[in-house]
C-alpha positions as CSV (number, residue, x, y, z in Angstrom):
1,X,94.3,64.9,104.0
2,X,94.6,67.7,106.4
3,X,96.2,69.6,103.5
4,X,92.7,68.9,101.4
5,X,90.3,69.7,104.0
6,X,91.9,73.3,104.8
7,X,92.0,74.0,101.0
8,X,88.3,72.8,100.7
9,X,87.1,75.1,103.7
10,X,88.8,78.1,102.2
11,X,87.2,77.8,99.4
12,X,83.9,77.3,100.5
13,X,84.4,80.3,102.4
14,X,85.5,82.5,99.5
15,X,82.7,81.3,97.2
16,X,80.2,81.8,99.7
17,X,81.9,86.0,100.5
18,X,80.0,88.8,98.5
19,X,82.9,89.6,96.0
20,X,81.5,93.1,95.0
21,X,83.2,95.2,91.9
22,X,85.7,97.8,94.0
23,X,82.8,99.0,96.5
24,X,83.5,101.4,98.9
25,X,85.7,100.8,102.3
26,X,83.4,102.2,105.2
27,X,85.5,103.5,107.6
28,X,85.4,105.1,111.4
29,X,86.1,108.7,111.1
30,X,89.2,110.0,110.0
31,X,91.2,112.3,112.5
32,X,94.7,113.8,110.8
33,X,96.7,114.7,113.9
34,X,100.4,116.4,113.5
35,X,102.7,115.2,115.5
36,X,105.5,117.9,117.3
37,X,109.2,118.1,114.7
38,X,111.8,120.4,114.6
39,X,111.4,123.9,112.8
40,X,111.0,123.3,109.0
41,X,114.6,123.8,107.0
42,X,115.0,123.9,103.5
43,X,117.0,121.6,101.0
44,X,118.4,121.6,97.8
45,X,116.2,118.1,97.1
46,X,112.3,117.6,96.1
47,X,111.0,115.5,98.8
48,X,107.4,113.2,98.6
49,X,106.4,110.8,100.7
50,X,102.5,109.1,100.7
51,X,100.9,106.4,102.8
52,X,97.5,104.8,103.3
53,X,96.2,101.7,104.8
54,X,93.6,100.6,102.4
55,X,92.4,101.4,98.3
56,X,90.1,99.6,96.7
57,X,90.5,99.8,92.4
58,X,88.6,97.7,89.6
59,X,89.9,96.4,86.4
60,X,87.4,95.3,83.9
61,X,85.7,98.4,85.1
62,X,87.4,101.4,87.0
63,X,85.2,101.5,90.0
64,X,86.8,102.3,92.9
65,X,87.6,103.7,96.6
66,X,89.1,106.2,98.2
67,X,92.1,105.8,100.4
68,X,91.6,105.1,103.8
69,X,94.4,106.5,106.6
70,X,95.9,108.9,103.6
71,X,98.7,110.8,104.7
72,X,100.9,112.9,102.0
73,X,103.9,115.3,102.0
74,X,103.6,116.7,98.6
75,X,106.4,117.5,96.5
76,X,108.7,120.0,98.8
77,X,112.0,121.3,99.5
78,X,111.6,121.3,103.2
79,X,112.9,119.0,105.8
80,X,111.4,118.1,109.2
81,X,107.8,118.2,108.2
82,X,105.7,115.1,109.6
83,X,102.5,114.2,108.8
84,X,100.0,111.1,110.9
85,X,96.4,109.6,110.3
86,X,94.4,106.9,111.5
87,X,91.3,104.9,110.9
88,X,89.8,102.9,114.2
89,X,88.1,100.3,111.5
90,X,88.0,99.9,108.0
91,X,85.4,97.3,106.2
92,X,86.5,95.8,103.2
93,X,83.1,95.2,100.6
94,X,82.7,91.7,100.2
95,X,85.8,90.8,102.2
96,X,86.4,91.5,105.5
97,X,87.7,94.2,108.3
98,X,91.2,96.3,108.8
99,X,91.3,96.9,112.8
100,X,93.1,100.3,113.6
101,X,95.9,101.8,111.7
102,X,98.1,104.7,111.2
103,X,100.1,106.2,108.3
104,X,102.8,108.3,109.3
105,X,104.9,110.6,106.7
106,X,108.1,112.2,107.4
107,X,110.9,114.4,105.6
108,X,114.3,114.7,107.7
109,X,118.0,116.5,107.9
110,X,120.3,115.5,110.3
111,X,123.4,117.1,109.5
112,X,124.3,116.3,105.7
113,X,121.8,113.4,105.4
114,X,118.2,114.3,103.9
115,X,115.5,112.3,103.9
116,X,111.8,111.1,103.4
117,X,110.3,108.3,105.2
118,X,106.9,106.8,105.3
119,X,105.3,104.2,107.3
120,X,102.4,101.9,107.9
121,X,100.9,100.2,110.6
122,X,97.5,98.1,111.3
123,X,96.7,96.1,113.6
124,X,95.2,93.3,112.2
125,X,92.8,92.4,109.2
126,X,90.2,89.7,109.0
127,X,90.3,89.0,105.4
128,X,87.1,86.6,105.4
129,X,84.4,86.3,107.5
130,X,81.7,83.7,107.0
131,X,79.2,81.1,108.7
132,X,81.9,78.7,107.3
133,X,85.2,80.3,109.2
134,X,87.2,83.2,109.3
135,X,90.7,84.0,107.6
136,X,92.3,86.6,109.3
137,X,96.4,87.8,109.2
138,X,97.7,89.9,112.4
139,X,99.7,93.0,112.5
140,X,101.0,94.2,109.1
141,X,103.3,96.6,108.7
142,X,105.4,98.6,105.5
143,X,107.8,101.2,105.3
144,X,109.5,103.1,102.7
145,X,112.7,105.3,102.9
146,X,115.1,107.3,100.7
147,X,117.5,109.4,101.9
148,X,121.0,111.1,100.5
149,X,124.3,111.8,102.0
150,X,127.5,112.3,101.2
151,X,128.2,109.1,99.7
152,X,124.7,109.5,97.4
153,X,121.3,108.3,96.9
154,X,120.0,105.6,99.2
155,X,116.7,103.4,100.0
156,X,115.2,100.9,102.9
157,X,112.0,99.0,101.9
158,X,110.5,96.6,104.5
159,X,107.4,95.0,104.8
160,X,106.4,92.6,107.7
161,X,102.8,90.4,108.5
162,X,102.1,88.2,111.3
163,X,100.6,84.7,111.5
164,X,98.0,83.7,109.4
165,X,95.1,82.4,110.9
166,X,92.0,80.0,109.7
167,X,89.2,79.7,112.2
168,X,86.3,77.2,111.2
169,X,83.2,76.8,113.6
170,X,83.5,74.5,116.2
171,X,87.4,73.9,116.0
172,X,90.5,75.9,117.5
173,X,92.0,78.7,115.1
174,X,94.8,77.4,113.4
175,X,98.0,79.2,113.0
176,X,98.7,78.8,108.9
177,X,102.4,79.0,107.5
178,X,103.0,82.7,105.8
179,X,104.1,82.3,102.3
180,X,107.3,83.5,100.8
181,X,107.0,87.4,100.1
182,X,105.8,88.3,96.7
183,X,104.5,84.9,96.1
184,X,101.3,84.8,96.0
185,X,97.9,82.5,97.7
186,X,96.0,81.4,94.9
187,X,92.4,79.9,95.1
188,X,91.8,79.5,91.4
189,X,90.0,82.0,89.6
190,X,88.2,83.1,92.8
191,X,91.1,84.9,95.0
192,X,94.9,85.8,95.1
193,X,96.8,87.4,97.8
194,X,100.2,88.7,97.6
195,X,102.4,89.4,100.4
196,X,105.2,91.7,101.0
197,X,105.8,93.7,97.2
198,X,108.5,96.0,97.3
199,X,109.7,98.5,94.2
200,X,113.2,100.7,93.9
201,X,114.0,102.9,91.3
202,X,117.2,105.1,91.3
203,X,118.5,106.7,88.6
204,X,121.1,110.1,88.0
205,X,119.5,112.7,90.4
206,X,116.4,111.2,91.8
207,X,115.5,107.8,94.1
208,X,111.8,106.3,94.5
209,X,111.1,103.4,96.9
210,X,107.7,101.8,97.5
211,X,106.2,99.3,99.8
212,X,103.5,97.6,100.0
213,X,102.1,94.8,102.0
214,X,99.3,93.3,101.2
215,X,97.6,93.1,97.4
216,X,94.2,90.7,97.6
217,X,93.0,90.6,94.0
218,X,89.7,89.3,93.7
219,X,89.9,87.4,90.4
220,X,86.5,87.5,88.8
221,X,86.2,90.7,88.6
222,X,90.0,92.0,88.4
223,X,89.4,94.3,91.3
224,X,92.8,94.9,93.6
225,X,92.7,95.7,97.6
226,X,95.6,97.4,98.2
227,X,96.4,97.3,101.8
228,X,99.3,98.9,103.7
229,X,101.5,101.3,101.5
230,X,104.1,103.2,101.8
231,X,106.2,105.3,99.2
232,X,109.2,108.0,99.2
233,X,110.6,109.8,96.5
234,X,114.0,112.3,96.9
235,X,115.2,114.1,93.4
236,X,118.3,117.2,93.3
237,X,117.4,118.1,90.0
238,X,114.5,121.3,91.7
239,X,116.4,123.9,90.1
240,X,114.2,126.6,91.5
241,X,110.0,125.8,90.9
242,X,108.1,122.6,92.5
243,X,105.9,121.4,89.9
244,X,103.2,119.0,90.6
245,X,99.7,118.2,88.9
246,X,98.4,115.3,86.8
247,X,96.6,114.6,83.0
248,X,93.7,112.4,83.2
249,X,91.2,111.4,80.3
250,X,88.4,110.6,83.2
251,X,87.0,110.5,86.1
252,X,84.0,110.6,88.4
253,X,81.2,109.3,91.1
254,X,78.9,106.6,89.9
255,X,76.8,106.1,93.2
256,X,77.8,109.3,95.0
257,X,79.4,110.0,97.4
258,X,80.9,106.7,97.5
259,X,81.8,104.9,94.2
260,X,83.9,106.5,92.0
261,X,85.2,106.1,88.6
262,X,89.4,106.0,89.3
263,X,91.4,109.2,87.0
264,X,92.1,106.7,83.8
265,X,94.6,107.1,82.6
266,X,96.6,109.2,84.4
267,X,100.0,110.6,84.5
268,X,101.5,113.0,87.2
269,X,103.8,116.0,86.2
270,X,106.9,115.7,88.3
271,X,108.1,117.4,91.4
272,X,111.6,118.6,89.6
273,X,109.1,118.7,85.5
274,X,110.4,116.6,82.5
275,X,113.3,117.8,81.5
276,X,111.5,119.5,78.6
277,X,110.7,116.7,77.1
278,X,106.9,115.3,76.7
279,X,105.6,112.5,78.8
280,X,102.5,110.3,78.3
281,X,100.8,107.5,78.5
282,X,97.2,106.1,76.6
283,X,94.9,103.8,76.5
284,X,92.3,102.0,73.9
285,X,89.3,102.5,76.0
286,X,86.7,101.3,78.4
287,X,83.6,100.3,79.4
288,X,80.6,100.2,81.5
289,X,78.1,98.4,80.5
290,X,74.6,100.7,80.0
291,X,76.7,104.2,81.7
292,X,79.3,105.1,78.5
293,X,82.0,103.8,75.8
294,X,85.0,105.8,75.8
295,X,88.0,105.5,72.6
296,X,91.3,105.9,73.2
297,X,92.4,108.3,76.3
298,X,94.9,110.1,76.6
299,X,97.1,111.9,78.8
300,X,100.4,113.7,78.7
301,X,102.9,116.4,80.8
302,X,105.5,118.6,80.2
303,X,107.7,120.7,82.3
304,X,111.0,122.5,82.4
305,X,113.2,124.6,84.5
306,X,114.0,127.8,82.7
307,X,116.5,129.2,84.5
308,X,116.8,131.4,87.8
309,X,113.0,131.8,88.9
310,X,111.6,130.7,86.1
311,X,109.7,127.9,84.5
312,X,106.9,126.2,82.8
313,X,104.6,123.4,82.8
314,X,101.5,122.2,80.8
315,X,99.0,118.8,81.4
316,X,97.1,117.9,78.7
317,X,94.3,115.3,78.6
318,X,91.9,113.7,75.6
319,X,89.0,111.2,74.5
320,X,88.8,110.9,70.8
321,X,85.1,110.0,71.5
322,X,82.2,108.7,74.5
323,X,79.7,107.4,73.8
324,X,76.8,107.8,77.2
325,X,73.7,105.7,78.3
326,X,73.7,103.7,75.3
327,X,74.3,105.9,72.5
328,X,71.8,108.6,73.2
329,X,74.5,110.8,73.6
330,X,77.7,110.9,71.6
331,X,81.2,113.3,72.4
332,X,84.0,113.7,69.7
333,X,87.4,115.3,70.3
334,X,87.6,116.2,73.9
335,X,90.5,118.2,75.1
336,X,91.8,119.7,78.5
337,X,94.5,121.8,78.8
338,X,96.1,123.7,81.5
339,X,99.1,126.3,80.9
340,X,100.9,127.8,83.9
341,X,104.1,130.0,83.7
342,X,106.5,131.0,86.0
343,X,108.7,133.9,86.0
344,X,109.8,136.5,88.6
345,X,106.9,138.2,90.5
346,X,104.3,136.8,88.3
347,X,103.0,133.6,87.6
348,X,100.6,133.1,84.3
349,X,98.1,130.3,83.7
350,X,95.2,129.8,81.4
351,X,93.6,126.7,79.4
352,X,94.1,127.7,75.9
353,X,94.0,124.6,73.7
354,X,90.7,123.8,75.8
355,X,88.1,122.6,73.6
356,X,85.6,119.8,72.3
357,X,84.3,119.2,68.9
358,X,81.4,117.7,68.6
359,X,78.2,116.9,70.4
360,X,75.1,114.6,69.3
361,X,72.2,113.5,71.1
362,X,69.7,111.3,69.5
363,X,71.5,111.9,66.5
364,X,71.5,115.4,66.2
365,X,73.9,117.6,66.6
366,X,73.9,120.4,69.3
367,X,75.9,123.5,70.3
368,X,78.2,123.1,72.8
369,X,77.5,125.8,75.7
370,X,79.5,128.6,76.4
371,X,82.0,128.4,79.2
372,X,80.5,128.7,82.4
373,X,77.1,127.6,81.5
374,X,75.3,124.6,82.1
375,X,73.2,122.9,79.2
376,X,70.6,120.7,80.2
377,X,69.3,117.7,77.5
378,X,65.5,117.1,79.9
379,X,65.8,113.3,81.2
380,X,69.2,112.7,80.4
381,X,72.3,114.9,81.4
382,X,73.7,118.5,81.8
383,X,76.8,119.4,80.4
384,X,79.3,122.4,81.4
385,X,82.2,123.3,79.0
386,X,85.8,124.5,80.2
387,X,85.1,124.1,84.5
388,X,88.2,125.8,85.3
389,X,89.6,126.3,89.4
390,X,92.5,128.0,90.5
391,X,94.9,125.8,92.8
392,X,97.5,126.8,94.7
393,X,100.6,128.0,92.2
394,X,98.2,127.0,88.9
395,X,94.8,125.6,87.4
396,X,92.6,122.5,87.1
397,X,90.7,122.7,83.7
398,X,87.9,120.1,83.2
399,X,87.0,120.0,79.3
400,X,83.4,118.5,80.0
401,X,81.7,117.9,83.1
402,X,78.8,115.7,82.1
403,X,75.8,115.0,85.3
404,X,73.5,111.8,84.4
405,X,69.5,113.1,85.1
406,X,68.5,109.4,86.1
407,X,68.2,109.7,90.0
408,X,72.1,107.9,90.3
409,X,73.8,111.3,91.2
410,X,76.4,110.4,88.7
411,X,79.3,112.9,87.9
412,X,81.5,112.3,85.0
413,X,84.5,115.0,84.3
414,X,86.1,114.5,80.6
415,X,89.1,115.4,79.9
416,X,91.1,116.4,83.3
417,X,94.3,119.0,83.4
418,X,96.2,120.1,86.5
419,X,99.5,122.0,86.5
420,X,101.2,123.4,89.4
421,X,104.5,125.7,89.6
422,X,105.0,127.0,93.0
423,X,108.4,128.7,94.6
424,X,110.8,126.5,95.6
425,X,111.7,127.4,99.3
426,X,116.2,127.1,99.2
């Protein structure tokens, strides 16, 4: 019986939570700090390690937040960098809190043995929070670490949560048995919660390791709260260029600056390229009800090592057609590319291969701008063609960025290309 009344007052309290589509995690203000590490060495190994405390993504449509606690050491070939952030709270839409935590990031050589580490900490999370109880978990922690010696490629993952804890008015809180690691707590159709998912991959020349400790998926609308990850990534195959950069077919801010349409799909270029060979992923489509219908997406890398100082990389992403605000507007054969070349003294880029078809609004056809200039359709949208920016070592090329005239502040880029080849430091 005692069994049946717990499951019945966590219920109530989920049904009764405001189970919002991926909203946005409000957070206290974000101070990176850098902690003190010995003078930065170089490695013959690409390095990465990430970490946040909280991301919030939808499925049936791809709403969702930023990371909250983000700390990142893109890819490098230096050792003894360290990298820390922290949040003092973090609200979860329709959920809960997060009470402080910290992400901390770390690439290391002591003696032979190089590695990258990353951690996460926070120090509690109230996952519900309603006039029938509270469901709160303490301290959760995760941590992710590869590292090589002279014996090879190696990896640590480890996630830990405290007690679980239901509260309901009137009574003592009650201390809750935690479930076996990656099972999950199921309320049918309404919640899931997944605790303690851990990922290594290690193949010839490279080791990734991720963990992560807390997934809450909120059923009814397939939207995922990631909570607590951490992730680490070692390769020896940098011959002499870092690559990095990504292919996306879209992405954007629905209710800026705080909703956001997730990069879908996307794939990364990485840190040591592809070996020369292609690599890409698609998708059918989406939608979102009364904003746009997208076809198929897709997105796809390449990069290779070409010998001493030298190398090259392209990302390429496309949308066979969009459809926005109901039809009134209509997008065929949208493609981003962007082309960057490496070679002794001089590195090349440009977005050649760049281009979109066709463009109809209320069915008739219209000419694309040139690049650089912004055409505006009165009532409905602007469009600019071929938004190119220079990063560090390459270029971001944005086939179409598309601005909804309705008072929403919505941004929508089409067609997303970033490549990267910077120096490796050896």
């Amino acid at each position: 019986m005692r069994r049946l009344a717990l499951r019945g007052a966590l219920l109530a309290m989920v049904s009764t939570a405001i189970l919002l589509p991926g909203g946005p995690a409000h957070a206290a203000p974000v101070v990176p700090t850098k902690a003190a590490a010995a003078a930065p060495v170089a490695t013959k190994f690409g390095l990465h390690a990430m970490g946040y405390g909280t991301a919030i993504k939808g499925g049936q449509i791809p709403l969702a937040s930023g990371a909250t606690g983000f700390a990142h050491i893109t890819c490098t070939t230096l050792a003894n960098l360290d990298r820390n952030n922290g949040v003092a709270q973090v609200e979860l839409p329709g959920l809960g809190e997060i009470d402080a935590l910290t992400t901390k990031v770390q690439t290391v050589k002591k003696g032979k043995t190089v590695s990258a580490i990353s951690e996460h900490k926070l120090a509690g999370i109230t996952l519900l929070e309603t006039a029938l109880g509270s469901l709160s978990l303490g301290a959760v922690t995760s941590r992710a670490k590869v590292w090589h010696n002279a014996t090879g490629f190696h990896s640590e993952v480890d996630t830990k949560v405290a007690g679980l804890v239901l509260t309901l008015p009137g009574q003592e809180p009650l201390v809750l048995d935690i479930p076996t690691l990656g099972k999950p707590i199921e309320i049918p159709g309404i919640l899931r919660i997944t605790l303690g998912e851990t990922k290594v991959t290690k193949k010839p020349g490279m080791i990734f390791a991720r963990a992560q400790a807390l997934l809450v998926e909120i059923l009814a609308t397939d939207t995922k709260v990631k909570i607590a990850l951490s992730r680490a990534r070692m390769t020896n195959e940098v011959v002499n260029s870092i690559m990095s950069g990504f292919a996306a077919g879209l992405r954007g801010k629905v209710l800026d600056p705080i909703l956001t349409i997730g990069r879908t799909p996307s794939k990364d270029l990485p840190c040591e390229g592809t070996g020369g060979e292609e690599k890409g992923l698609s998708t059918v489509g989406l939608d979102i009800p009364g904003l746009l219908t997208v076809g198929a997406l897709n997105a796809k890398v390449f990069g290779v090592q070409a010998g001493r100082r030298r190398a090259r990389a392209y990302a390429e992403a496309s949308i066979a057609e969009i459809s926005l605000l109901g039809g009134a507007v209509t997008i065929e054969g949208i493609k981003a590319r962007a082309n960057v070349s490496r070679r002794p003294g001089k590195l090349v880029t440009n977005s050649n291969g760049t281009e979109t078809l066709k463009i109809v609004v209320n069915g008739e056809e219209i000419t694309l701008p040139p690049l650089g200039e912004i055409l505006d359709i009165p009532g409905l949208l602007s469009i600019e063609q071929g938004v190119t920016s220079k990063v560090r070592g390459g270029l971001e090329v944005v086939a179409l960025r598309v601005k909804l005239l309705d008072g929403t502040g919505a941004v929508i880029d089409l067609g997303i290309a970033r490549a990267q080849v910077k120096k490796a430091i050896r």
